[in-house]
C-alpha positions as CSV (number, residue, x, y, z in Angstrom):
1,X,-22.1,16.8,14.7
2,X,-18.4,17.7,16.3
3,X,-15.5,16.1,15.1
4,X,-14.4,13.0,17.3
5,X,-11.2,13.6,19.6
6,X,-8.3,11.3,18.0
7,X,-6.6,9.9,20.8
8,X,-3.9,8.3,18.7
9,X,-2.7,7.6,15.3
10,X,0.1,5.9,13.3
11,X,0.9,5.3,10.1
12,X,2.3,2.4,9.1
13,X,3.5,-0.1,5.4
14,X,1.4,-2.8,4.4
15,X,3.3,-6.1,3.9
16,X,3.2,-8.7,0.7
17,X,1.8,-11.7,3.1
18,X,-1.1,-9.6,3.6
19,X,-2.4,-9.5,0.6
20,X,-5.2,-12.1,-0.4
21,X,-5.7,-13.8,-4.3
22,X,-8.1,-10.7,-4.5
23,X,-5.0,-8.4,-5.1
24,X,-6.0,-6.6,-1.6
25,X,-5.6,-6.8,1.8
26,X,-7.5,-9.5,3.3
27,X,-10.1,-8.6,6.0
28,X,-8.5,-10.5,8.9
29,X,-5.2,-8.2,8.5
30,X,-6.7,-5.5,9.9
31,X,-8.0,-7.6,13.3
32,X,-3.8,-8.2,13.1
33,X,-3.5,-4.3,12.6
34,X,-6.1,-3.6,15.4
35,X,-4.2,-5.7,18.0
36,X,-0.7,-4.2,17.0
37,X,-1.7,-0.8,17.0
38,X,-3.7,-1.0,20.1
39,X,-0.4,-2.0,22.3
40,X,2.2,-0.4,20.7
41,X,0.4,2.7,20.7
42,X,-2.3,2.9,23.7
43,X,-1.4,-0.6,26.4
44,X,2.5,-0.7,25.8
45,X,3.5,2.1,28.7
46,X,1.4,0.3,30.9
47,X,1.0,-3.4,30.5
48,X,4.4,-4.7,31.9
49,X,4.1,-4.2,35.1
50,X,0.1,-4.2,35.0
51,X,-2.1,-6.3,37.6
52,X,-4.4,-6.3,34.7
53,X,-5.3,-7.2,31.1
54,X,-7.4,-6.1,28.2
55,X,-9.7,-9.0,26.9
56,X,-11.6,-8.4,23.0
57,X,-15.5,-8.8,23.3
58,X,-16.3,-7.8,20.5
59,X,-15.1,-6.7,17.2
60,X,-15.9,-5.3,13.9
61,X,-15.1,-3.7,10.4
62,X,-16.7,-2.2,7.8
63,X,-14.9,-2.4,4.5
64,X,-14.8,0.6,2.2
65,X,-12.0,0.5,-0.4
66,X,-9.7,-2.2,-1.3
67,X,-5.7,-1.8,-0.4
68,X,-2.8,-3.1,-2.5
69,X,0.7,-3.8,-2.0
70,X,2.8,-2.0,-2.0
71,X,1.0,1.3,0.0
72,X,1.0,2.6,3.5
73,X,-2.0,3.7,5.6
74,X,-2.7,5.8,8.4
75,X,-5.2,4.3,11.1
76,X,-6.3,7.1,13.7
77,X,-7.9,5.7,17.2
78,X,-11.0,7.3,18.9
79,X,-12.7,6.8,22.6
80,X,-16.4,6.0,22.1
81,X,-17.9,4.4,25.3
82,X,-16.3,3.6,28.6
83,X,-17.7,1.7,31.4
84,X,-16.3,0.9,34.6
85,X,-14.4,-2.3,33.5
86,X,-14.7,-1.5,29.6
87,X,-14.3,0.3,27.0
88,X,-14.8,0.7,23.0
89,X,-12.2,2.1,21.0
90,X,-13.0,3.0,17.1
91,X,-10.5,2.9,14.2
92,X,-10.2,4.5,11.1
93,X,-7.8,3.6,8.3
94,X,-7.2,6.0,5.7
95,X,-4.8,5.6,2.5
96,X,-2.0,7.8,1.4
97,X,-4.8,9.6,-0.5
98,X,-6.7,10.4,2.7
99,X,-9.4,8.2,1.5
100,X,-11.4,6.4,4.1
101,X,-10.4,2.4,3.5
102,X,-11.6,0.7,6.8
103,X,-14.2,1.8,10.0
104,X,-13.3,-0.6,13.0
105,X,-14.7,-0.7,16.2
106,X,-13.3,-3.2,19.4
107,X,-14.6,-3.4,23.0
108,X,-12.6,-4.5,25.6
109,X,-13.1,-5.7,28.8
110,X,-10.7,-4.9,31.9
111,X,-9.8,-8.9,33.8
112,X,-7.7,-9.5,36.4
113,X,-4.3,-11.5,35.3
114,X,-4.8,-14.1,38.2
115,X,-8.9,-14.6,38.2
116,X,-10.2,-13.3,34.8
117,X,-12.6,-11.6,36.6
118,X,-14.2,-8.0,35.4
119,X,-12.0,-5.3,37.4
120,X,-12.1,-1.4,36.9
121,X,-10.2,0.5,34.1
122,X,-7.4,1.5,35.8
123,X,-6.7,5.6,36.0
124,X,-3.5,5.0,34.0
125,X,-5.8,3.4,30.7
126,X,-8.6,6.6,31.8
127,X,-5.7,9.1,31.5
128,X,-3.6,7.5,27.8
129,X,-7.4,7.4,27.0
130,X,-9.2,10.4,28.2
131,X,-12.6,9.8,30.1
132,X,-14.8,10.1,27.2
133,X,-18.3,9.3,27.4
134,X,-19.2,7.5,30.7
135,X,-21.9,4.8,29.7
136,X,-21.8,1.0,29.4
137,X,-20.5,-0.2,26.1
138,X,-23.4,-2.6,24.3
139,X,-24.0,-6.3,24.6
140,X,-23.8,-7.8,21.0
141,X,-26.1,-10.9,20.8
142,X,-26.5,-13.2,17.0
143,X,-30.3,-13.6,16.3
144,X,-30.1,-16.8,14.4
145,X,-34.0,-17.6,13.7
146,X,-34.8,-18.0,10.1
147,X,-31.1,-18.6,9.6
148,X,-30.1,-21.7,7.5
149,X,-27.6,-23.8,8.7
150,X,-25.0,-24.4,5.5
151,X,-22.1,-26.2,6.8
152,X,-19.8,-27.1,9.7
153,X,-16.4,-27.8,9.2
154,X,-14.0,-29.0,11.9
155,X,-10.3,-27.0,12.6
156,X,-7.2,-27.8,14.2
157,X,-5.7,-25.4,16.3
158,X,-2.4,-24.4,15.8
159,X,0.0,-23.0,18.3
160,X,0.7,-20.2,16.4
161,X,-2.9,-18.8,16.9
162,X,-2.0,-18.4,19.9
163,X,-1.3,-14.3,21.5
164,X,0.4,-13.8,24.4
165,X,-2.8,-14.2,26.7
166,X,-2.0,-17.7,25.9
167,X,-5.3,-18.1,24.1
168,X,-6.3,-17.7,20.3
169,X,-5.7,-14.5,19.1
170,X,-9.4,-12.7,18.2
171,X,-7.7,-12.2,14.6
172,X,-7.8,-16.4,13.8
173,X,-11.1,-16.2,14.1
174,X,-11.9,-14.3,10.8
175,X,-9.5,-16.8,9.1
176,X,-11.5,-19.3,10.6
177,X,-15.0,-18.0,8.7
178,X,-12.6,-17.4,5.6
179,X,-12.5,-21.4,5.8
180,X,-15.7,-22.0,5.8
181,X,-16.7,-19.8,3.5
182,X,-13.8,-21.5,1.1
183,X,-15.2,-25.2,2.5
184,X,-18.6,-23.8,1.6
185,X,-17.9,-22.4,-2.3
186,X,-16.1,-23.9,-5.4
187,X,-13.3,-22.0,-6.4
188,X,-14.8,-21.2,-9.6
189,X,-17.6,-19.2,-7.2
190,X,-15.3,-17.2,-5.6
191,X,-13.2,-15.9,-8.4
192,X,-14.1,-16.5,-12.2
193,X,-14.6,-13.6,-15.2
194,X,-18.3,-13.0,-14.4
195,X,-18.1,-12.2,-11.0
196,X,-15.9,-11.7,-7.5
197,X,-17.1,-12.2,-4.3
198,X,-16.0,-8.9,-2.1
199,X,-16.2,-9.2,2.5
200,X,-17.9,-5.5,3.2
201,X,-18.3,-5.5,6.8
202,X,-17.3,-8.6,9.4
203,X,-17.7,-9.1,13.0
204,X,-17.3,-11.6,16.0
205,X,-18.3,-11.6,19.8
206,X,-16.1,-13.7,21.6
207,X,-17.6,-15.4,25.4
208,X,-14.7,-17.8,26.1
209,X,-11.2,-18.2,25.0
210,X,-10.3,-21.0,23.0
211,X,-7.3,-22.6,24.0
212,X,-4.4,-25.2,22.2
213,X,-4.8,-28.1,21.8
214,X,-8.1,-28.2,20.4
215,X,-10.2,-27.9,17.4
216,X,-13.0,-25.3,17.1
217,X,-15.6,-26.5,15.5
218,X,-17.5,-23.9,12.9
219,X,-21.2,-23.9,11.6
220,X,-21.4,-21.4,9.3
221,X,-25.4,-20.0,8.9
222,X,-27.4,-17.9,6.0
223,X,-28.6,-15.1,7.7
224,X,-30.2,-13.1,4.7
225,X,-29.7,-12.9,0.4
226,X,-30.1,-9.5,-1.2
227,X,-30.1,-9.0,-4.7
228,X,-26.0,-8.6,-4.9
229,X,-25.4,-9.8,-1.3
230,X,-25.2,-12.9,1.2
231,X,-25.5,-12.3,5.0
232,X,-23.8,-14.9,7.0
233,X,-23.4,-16.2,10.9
234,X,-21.2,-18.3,12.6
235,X,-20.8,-19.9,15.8
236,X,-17.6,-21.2,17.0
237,X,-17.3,-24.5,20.0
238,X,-14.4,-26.3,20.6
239,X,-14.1,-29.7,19.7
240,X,-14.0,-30.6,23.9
241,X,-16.8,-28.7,24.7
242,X,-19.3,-29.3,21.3
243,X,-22.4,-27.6,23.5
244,X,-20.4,-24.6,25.2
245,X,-20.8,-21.4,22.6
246,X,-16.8,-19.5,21.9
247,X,-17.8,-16.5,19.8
248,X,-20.3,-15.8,17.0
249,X,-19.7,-13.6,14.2
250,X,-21.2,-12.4,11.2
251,X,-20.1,-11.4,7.3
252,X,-21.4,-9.7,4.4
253,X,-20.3,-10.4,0.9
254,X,-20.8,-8.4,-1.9
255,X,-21.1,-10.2,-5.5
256,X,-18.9,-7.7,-7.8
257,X,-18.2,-7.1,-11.6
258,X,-14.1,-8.6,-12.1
259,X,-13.9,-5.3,-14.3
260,X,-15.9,-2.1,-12.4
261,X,-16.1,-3.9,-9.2
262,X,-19.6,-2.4,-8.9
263,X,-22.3,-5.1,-7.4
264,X,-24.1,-7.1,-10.1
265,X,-26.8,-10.1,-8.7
266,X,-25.7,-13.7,-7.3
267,X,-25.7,-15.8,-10.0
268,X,-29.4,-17.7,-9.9
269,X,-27.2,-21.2,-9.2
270,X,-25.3,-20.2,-6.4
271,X,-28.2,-19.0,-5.0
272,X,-30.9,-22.0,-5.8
273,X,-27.8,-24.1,-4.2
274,X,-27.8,-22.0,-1.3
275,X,-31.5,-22.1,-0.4
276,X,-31.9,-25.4,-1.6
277,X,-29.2,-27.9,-1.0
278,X,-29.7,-30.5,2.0
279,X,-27.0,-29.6,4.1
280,X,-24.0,-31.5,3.7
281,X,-24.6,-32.4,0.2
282,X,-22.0,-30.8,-1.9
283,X,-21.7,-28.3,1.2
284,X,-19.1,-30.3,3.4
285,X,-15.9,-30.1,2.0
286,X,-12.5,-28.9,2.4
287,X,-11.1,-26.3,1.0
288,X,-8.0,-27.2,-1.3
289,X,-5.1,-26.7,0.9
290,X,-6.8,-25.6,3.9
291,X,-6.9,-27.2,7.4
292,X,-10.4,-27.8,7.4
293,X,-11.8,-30.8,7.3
294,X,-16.1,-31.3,7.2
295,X,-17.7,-32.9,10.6
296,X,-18.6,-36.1,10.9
C-alpha cells in the first residue's frame, strides 16, 4: 500500500482549557482543531473573497492515545475522495514522540453563500488540494433498529456555538453527547477507583444547521454492549422543529483500569441498569452544572 500524499501539516500547543477531568484532551477539542486547522491552513487564501463556502457533513475520530497538558502535536492533512461539489479530507495527529494520538476524517460539501445550494469545488480548492481520487465521497446513514432509547435531554443554545456560518459550529455537537452521556451516568460511573470510562472513536452526520435561538433536543440511544464497551447513537432536533432530524452521531466508550488503563468489563450494575431501566427512571437528569435539563 503507497504512502498517502500529505497535502498539509502544522504543528501546533495544546492549551489548559482543553483538557477534560480525565487529565487529557477531551474528544470535542480536536472537532475545534479540525475546524482551525482546515482554514488557517487549506480555506484561508481563498475564502475572503470566495462566492462559496465549505459546509461539514460528516465527521469523525478515532481515538488512539490520550494527550496531556502541557505538549504540542503535529496534525498532517491528506485528500481522500473528491466529488464534484465535495470532498473528504483525513487528519492525523501525532505527539512530539511521533506516536499516532488521533485518526480524523471530515467531508465537506461545496454551497453557494446566497442559496446553500450544492455548487462545484472551485479550481482554486482542486489546486491547494490536488485532484486526488475522483469518486463521490459516501453517504453516512444511523441504523437505529434494535437500538434502546436511554434518555433525551433538552439544551439551550448559546450564542457562542455559534461559527461564523452563523450556525452551530459542528464541534458543539460532541459537547452536546458529552451532556447526555453526563445526564445519562452518576458521577461515581464515570470516574471512581475501579474503573474510567475512556471515548475511542465518535462521529456525527449533520443534515441541517441548527441555528440561535433554539434548543436542540438530544435522545441518546444504546446501539450495542461488548464485554468492556458501550456503543451509542444520537439524534439531534431542535426544539422548533421536534420531528425535523439535525445530525446523528455515534460513540464508543471503553470501560478502563484507573491504574493500566487497559479495558476490564462494565460493571454488571451499570449494565443490568442500562438494559433494564424504564426510560426515564433514574435516566433523566441533569448533569451537575451542565445546561441540560431532561424533556418533559
Amino acid at each position: 500500500m503507497s504512502e498517502k500524499n500529505c497535502i498539509a501539516e502544522q504543528t501546533f500547543s495544546i492549551r489548559w482549557t482543553d483538557m477534560d477531568t480525565y487529565g487529557h484532551v477531551t474528544n470535542s477539542a480536536y472537532f475545534k482543531y479540525l475546524t482551525n486547522l482546515r482554514h488557517d491552513i487549506l480555506l484561508k487564501p481563498f475564502l475572503p473573497h470566495s462566492k462559496v463556502q465549505f459546509l461539514v457533513v460528516h465527521t469523525q475520530c478515532d481515538f488512539k492515545l490520550p494527550v496531556q497538558y502541557p505538549a504540542a502535536l503535529t496534525a498532517k492533512h491528506y485528500l481522500e475522495k473528491m466529488g464534484n461539489s465535495s470532498f473528504v479530507l483525513s487528519c492525523d495527529f501525532f505527539n512530539a514522540q511521533g506516536q499516532l494520538c488521533t485518526s480524523a476524517q471530515t467531508t465537506l460539501a461545496t454551497v453557494d453563500n446566497k442559496n446553500f445550494k450544492p455548487t462545484a469545488i472551485p479550481a482554486e480548492i482542486k489546486t491547494i488540494l490536488g485532484e486526488g481520487v475522483i469518486e463521490k465521497p459516501p453517504r453516512h446513514q444511523l441504523e437505529l433498529s434494535g437500538a434502546r432509547l436511554l434518555n433525551t435531554i433538552k439544551i439551550p443554545l448559546r450564542w457562542v456555538d455559534m461559527n461564523a456560518g452563523e450556525h452551530v459550529d459542528n464541534a458543539i455537537y460532541f459537547e452536546f453527547m458529552i451532556e447526555a452521556r453526563c445526564a445519562l451516568f452518576p458521577n461515581s460511573d464515570l470516574r471512581n477507583d475501579l474503573c474510567l470510562f475512556f471515548l475511542i472513536a465518535t462521529d456525527c452526520t449533520f443534515h441541517k444547521p441548527l441555528i440561535y435561538p433554539d434548543a436542540v433536543i438530544v435522545k441518546q440511544y444504546l446501539l450495542h454492549v461488548g464485554s468492556s464497551s458501550l456503543n451509542f447513537a444520537y439524534q439531534f432536533f431542535a426544539a422548533s422543529a421536534p420531528d425535523t432530524l439535525y445530525a446523528e452521531g455515534k460513540g464508543v466508550m471503553v470501560c478502563v483500569d484507573p491504574k493500566t488503563h487497559k479495558p476490564i468489563p462494565v460493571a454488571k450494575q451499570l449494565m443490568e441498569r442500562l438494559l433494564n431501566n424504564p426510560i426515564g427512571n433514574g435516566l433523566d437528569r441533569p448533569a451537575g452544572g451542565s445546561r441540560t435539563a431532561p424533556t418533559s
